[in-house]
N, C-alpha and C positions, 0 to 999 in steps of 0.2 A: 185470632187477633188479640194480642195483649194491651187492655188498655191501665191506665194509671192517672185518677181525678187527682190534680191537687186544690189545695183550697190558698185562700190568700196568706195564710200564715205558715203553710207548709215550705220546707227548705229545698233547693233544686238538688240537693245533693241527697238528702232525702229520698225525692224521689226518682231517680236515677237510681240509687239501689233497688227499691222495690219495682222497676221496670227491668233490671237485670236480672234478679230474683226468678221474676214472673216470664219470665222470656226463658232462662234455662229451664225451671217447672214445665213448659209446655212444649222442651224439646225443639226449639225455633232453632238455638244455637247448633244444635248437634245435627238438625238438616237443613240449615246455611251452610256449613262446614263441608257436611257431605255434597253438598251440593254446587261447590264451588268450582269444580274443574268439571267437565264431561267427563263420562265412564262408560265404557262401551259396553253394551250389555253382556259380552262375553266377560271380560272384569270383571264385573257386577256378579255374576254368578259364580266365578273363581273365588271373590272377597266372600260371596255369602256361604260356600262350602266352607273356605278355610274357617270364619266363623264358628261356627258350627262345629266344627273338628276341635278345633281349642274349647268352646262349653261344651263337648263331651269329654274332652281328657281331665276338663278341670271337673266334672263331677266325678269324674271316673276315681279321681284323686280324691275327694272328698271324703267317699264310699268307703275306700281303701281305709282310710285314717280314719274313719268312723266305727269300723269294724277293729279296728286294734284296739279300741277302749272298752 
């Protein structure tokens, strides 16, 4: 739960960003987002392989161009 004290001299726009701030830092946004349509668990496990597949080719690539230097 993110919360955000303001006090009487604080501005609403203020804080309104440190509640957005604080809401992407805790990841709230990114599983609102996933979490907005239904995913059938077969989905679910196709999205997390494909994952997965891409962070290893992207290290895979990493490696490669690390080793040329």
């Amino acid at each position: 739960m993110v919360e955000i004290q303001i006090g009487e001299n604080d501005r609403l726009d203020w804080a309104l960003k440190q509640f957005r701030r604080r809401m992407i830092r805790s990841g709230l946004f990114k599983d609102m987002r996933r979490k907005r349509f239904y995913e059938k668990p077969s989905e679910a496990r196709k999205a997390k392989a494909k994952a997965a597949e891409r962070r290893k080719h992207k290290d895979r690539k990493r490696e490669s161009r690390a080793r040329q230097f």
